[in-house]
N, C-alpha and C positions, 0 to 999 in steps of 0.2 A: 393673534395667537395662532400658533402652528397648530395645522392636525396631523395625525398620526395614521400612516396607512400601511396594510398589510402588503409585504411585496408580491408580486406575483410569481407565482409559482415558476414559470417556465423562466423567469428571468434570473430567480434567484441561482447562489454560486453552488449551493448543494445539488442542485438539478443539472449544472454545465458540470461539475464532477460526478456524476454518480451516470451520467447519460458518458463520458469520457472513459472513466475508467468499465463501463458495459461495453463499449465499444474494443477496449482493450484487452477484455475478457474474450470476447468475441474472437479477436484478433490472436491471441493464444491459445483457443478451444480448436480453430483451423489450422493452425501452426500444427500444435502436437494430432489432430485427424493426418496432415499433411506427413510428418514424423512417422505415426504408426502402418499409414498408406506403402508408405515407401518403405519402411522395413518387410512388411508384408509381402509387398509384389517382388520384393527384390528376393526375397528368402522362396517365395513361389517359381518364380521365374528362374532361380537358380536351379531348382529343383527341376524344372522343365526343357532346361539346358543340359544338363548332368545326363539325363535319359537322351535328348537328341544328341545328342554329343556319342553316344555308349552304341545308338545306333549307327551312326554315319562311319563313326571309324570300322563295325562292322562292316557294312558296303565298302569300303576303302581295302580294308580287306580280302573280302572276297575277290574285289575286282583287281587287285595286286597280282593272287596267286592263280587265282581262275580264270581270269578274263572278263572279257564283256559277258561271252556269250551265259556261260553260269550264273552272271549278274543277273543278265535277263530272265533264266529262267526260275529266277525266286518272286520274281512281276508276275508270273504267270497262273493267276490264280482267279483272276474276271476278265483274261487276256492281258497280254503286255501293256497296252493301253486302258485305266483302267475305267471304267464308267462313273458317272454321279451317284447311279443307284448303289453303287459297291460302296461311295462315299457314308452310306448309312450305316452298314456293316463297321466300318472303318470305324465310322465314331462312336458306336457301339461298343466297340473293343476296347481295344488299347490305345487308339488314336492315334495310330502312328501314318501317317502320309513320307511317299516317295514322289519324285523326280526327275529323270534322267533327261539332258537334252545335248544332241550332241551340237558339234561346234558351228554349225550354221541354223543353232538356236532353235530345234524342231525336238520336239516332245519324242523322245527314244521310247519312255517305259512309265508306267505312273498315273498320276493323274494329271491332266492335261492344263485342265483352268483355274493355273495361279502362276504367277513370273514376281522372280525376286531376284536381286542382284545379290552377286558373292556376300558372304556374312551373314550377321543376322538381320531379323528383317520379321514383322509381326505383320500376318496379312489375313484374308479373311478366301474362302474357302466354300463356295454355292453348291447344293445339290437342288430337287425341283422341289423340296419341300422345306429345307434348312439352311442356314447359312452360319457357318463355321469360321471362329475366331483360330490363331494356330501358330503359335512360334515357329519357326522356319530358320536352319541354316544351309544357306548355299555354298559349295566351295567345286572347284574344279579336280575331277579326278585324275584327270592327262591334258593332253592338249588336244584330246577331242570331245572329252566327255565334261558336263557339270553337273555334279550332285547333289539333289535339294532333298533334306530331311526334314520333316515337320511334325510337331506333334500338336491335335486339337485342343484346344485348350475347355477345362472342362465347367460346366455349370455352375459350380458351388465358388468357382475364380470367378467370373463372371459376375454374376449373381453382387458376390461383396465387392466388386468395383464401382457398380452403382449402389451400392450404400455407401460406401466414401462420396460419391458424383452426389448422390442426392443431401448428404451429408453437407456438404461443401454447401451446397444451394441452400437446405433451411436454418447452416449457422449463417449464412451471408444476408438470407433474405428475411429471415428474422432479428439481427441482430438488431436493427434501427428501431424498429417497434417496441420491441423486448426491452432497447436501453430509454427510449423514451417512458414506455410504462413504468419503468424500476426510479428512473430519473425523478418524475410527477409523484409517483406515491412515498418514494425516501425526500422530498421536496417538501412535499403536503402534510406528512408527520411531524420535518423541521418547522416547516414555518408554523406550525399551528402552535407549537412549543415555546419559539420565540416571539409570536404571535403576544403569546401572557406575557412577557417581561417588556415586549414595547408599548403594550397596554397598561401595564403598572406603571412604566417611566411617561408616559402621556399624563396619568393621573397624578401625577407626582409633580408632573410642570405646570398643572392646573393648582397647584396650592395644597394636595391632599395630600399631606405628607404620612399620613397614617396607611395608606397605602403600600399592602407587602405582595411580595409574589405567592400564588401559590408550591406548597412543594408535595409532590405526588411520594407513593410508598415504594416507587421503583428506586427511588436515591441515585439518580443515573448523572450524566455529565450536565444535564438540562439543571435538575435539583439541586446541583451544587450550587450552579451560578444564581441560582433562585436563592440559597442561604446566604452568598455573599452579599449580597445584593440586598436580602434583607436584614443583614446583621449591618451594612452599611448605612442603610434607613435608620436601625433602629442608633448608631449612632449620631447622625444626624437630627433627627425628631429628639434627641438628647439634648446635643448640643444648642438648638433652636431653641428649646424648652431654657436650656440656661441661661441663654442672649437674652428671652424674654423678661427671664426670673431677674436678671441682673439690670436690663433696662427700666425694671417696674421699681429693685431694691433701689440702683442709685436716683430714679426719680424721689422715692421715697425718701432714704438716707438724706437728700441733699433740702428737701422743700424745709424740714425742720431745720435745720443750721440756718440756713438761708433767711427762714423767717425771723428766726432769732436775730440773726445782721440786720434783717431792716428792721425787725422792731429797734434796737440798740441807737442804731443811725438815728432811727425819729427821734428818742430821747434825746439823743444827744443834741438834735435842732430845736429840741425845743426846751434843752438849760444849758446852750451855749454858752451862758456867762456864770454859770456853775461852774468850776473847775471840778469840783470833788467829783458831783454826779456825771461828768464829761469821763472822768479815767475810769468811773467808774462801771459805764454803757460800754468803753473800748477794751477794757480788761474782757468782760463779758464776748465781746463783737469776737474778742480774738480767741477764746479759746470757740468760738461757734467754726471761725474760722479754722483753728487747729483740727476740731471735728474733721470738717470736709478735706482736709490735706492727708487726714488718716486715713481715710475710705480713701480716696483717690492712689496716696501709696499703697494700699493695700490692691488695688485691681490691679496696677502697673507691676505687682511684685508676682499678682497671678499670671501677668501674661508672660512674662519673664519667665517664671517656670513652667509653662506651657509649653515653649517656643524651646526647651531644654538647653537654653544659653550657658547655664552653669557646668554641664555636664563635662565638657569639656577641663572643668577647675577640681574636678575630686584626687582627692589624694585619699590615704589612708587616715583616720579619724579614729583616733581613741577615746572611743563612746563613753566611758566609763571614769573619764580623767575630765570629760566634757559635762560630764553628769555631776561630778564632784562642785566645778564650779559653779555653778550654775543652783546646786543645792548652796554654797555655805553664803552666794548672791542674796536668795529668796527665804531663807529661811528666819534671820530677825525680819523679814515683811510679814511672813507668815504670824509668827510670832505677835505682831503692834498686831496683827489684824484677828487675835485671840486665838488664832488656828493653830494646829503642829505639821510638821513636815519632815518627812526621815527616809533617809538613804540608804538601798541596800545592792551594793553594787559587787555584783560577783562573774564579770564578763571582762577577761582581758583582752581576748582576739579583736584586731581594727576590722573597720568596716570601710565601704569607698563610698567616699560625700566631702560635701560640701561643710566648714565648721558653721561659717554663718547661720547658712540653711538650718543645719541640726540644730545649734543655741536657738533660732527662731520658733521651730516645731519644738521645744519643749517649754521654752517661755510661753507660747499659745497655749502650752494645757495647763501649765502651772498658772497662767494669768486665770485661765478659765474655771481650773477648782477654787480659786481664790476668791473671784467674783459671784461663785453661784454655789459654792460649799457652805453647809450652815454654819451657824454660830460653833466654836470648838469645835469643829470638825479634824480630822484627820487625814492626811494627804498624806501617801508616801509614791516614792521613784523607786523602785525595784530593776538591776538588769541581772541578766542570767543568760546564758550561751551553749550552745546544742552542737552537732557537729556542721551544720551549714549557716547557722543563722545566728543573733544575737537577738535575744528580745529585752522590751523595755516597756514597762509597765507603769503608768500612772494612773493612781485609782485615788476614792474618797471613800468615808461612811456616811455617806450622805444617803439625802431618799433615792438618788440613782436616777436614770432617764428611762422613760416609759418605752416601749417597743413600740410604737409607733413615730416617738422621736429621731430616735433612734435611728433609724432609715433615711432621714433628711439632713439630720445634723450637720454631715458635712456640705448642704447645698451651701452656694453662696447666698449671703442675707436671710437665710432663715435662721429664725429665733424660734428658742420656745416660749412657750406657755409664763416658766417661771424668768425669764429673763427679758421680755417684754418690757417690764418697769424698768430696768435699769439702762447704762449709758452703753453703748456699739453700736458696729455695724453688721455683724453676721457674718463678718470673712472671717474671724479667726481662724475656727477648727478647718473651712474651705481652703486655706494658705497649709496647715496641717498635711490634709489630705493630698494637695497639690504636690509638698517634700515627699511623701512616703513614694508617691507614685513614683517622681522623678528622680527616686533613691532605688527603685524596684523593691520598695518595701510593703510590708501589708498591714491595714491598719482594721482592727475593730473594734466595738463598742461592747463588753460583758457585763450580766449583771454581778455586782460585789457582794450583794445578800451581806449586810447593805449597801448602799453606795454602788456607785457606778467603774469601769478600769478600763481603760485604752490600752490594748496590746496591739505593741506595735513590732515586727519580726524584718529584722535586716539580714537580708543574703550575707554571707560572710566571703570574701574574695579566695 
């Protein structure tokens, strides 16, 4: 016998999904950091271009109409040359840094300690106590001079550059942990979950077939499978139950025929040279035999309409022309057998069936009030039709069937109480039940006050 084990968590497919799609997440929470980064710097940077730009063409300017020497003297403010310490002043301010250098690359005017080639160019900018980030464009004034304009770049840019940088770092460097955590705990829910339904289907391969899953008050996707699961047990534990009932009835049904044969047979060994008493052990032998060939048709006919072989043969059936015959059949029976039987048929619309089947299902109930209806009883066939349905009603005035019958009657081989004494086998009303289902029809047991009435309700096509 198999045992039954819990998967492990890290192996199972919810854990390699849910650690996947973390990862994934991951992987698009840096994407769109990466997106808003770059809109940002690009919308800031523009904005720090637009200013250098606004300045330089000033210089360009200047040194167009004025010259160098004018040029120079707007340097001239911590000397033409200008110091680191002024670099503080500078960034104080407005940020603005210059550069002149003429064409044998020597620092004219500005601040001295930074080299950038024509264009733009982001460099970084020392005084003795600070050290300054600075967008920078270089371009040549003439062919002696190059002019470098820069502006510092300020705290609060800075500053959120490393929240994007460290950003980057704790979605990268969290990602792995964070998706294994999330993977383990959505893992350890599931399986706990699935956990109960391979723990009910274990006890279920052990022979305990009364074993159901539990179902929690969340009703989630888990609980579904948890009702199917158990509406399909409680089908099975049904069925089993019937296998049982039906292997116990034909052991039953068959030992009485059977014993009857061989009582008959011994007779007949032992007044061989009887002729009378010889036909008359095998008349007996054969209707014991005819018994068992009924029961025997009688399962073959259940499994047949099990297996819905027929269903495929329905045509349209006129219930009501079917009920005619079958009344003007049974009714001089009824009659020798002191009983009455009367027909009230008021249902034109066809139904889709089988004719067979149908004369079968009402010879079963009309056999069945015949046999267990009392002395002068009453039996009538009623049909009458609605806008979906046709119903068809046999009832008696008889004492009627107890509510606890009731509930079984249509088992195969159960009898009741009052039909114990006489001759069957307990398929009838079972072959009954079998047509209605395999007609999608509905069948129930009402009390008559007095007597007993089978209403039976055909879908109408």
């Amino acid at each position: 016998m198999s045992s039954t084990h819990s998967v492990n968590v890290h192996k199972a497919s919810v854990f390699r999904l849910t650690v996947l799609w973390s990862l994934l997440l991951t992987v698009v929470i840096a994407a769109l950091l990466f997106v808003i980064e770059t809109i940002w710097i690009s919308h800031a940077e523009s904005a720090y271009r637009e200013r250098i730009e606004e300045e330089w063409h000033w210089v360009e300017e200047v040194f167009e109409h004025d010259g160098i020497d004018e040029l120079l003297s707007h340097f001239d403010e911590d000397g033409v040359i200008w110091s680191s310490d002024y670099l503080e002043d500078v960034a104080g301010g407005e940020g603005l840094v210059f550069q002149l250098r003429d064409d044998e690359d020597t620092v004219v005017a500005g601040f001295p300690n930074f080299t950038t080639e024509n264009e733009w160019a982001r460099t970084t900018l020392s005084s003795e106590h600070h050290r300054y980030d600075m967008f920078v464009l270089t371009a040549p004034l003439d062919e002696d001079y190059r002019m470098s304009v820069g502006k510092i770049v300020s705290s609060p840019f800075l500053h959120l550059e490393k929240v994007f940088s460290y950003g980057y770092l704790i979605v990268l460097i969290g990602a792995l942990p964070f998706s294994l955590l999330c993977g383990w705990l959505v893992s350890r829910s599931v399986n706990r979950r699935l956990s109960a339904l391979v723990s009910a289907a274990s006890q279920i391969q052990t022979g305990n077939i009364d074993t159901r899953c539990i179902v929690s008050p969340r009703y989630d996707e888990f609980d579904q499978v948890a009702i199917q699961f158990n509406r399909m047990m409680d089908s099975i534990a049904s069925l089993h139950r019937q296998i049982e009932d039906t292997a116990v009835g034909v052991a039953h049904d068959l030992r009485t025929p059977l014993t009857h044969v061989d009582q008959h047979l011994q007779r007949i060994s032992r007044h061989i040279h009887q002729p009378e008493v010889v036909a008359s052990h095998a008349e007996m032998a054969r209707d014991s035999v005819s018994q068992l060939m009924q029961t025997f048709n009688a399962l073959v006919r259940l499994g047949e309409l099990a297996s819905g072989k027929y269903k495929s043969q329905f045509t349209e059936i006129d219930i009501g022309a079917l009920s005619q015959d079958l009344f003007e059949s049974y009714q001089v029976v009824f009659e020798e057998a002191g009983k009455s039987l009367t027909l009230n048929a008021n249902a034109t619309s066809p139904i889709l069936g089988d004719a067979g089947l149908l004369s079968q299902l009402l010879v079963n109930l009309l056999e069945n009030a015949l046999q267990y209806s009392q002395p002068n009883a009453q039996v009538w066939i009623s049909l009458f039709e609605t806008a979906n349905s046709v119903t068809m009603v046999v009832g008696d005035n008889g004492p009627g069937i107890s509510p606890q019958e009731r509930e079984r009657i249509f088992e195969r081989f159960y009898r009741g109480d009052k039909s114990r004494s006489t001759s069957g086998n307990g398929l009838g009303l079972s072959l009954v039940a079998s047509i209605c289902q395999l007609h999608q029809a509905t069948i129930t047991v009402k009390d008559g006050t007095p007597g007993a009435e089978f209403v039976i309700n055909f879908p109408t096509p």
